[in-house]
C-alpha positions in Angstrom: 0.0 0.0 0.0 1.2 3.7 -0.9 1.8 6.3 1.6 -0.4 8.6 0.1 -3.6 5.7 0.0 -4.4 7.4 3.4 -4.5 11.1 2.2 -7.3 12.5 1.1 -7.2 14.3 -1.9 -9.3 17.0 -1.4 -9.7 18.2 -5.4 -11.7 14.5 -6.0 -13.4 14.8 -2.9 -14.8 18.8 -4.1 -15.4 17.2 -7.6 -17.5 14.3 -6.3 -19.0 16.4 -4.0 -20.5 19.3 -6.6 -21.5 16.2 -9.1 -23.5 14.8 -6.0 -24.8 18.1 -5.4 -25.7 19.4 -8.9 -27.1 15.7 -9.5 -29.6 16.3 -6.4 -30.7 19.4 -7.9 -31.0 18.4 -11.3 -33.3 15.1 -9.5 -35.1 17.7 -7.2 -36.2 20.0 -10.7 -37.2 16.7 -12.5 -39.6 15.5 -9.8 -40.7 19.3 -9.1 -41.5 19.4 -12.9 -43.2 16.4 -13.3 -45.1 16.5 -9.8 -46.3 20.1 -11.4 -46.9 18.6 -15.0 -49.2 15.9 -13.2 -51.1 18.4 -10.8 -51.7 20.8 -13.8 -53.0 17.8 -16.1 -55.5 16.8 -13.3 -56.3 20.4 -13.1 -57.5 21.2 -16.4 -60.9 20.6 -17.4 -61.9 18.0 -20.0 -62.8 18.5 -23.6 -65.8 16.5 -23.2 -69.2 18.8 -22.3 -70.7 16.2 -19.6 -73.5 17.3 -17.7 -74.4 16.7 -14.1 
């Protein structure tokens, strides 16, 4: 094992870091968008002219 297998290296652990963090945002606006594309489907009325 290499002496350095024990150091952090700090530059891989920012990268990984801001790819986890851009990749929760990027999840985050997916389910936001679809969650809104679902309400807003349910909210519109229907085409059909039914009667009550």
């Amino acid at each position: 094992m290499h002496t350095s297998a024990s150091v952090i290296d700090f530059a891989l652990h920012r990268k990984r870091r801001q790819a986890r963090a851009a990749a929760e945002l990027m999840w985050a606006m997916y389910a936001a968008r679809a969650g809104l594309a679902v309400f807003t489907a349910q909210a519109t009325p229907s085409s059909d002219t039914r009667r009550a």
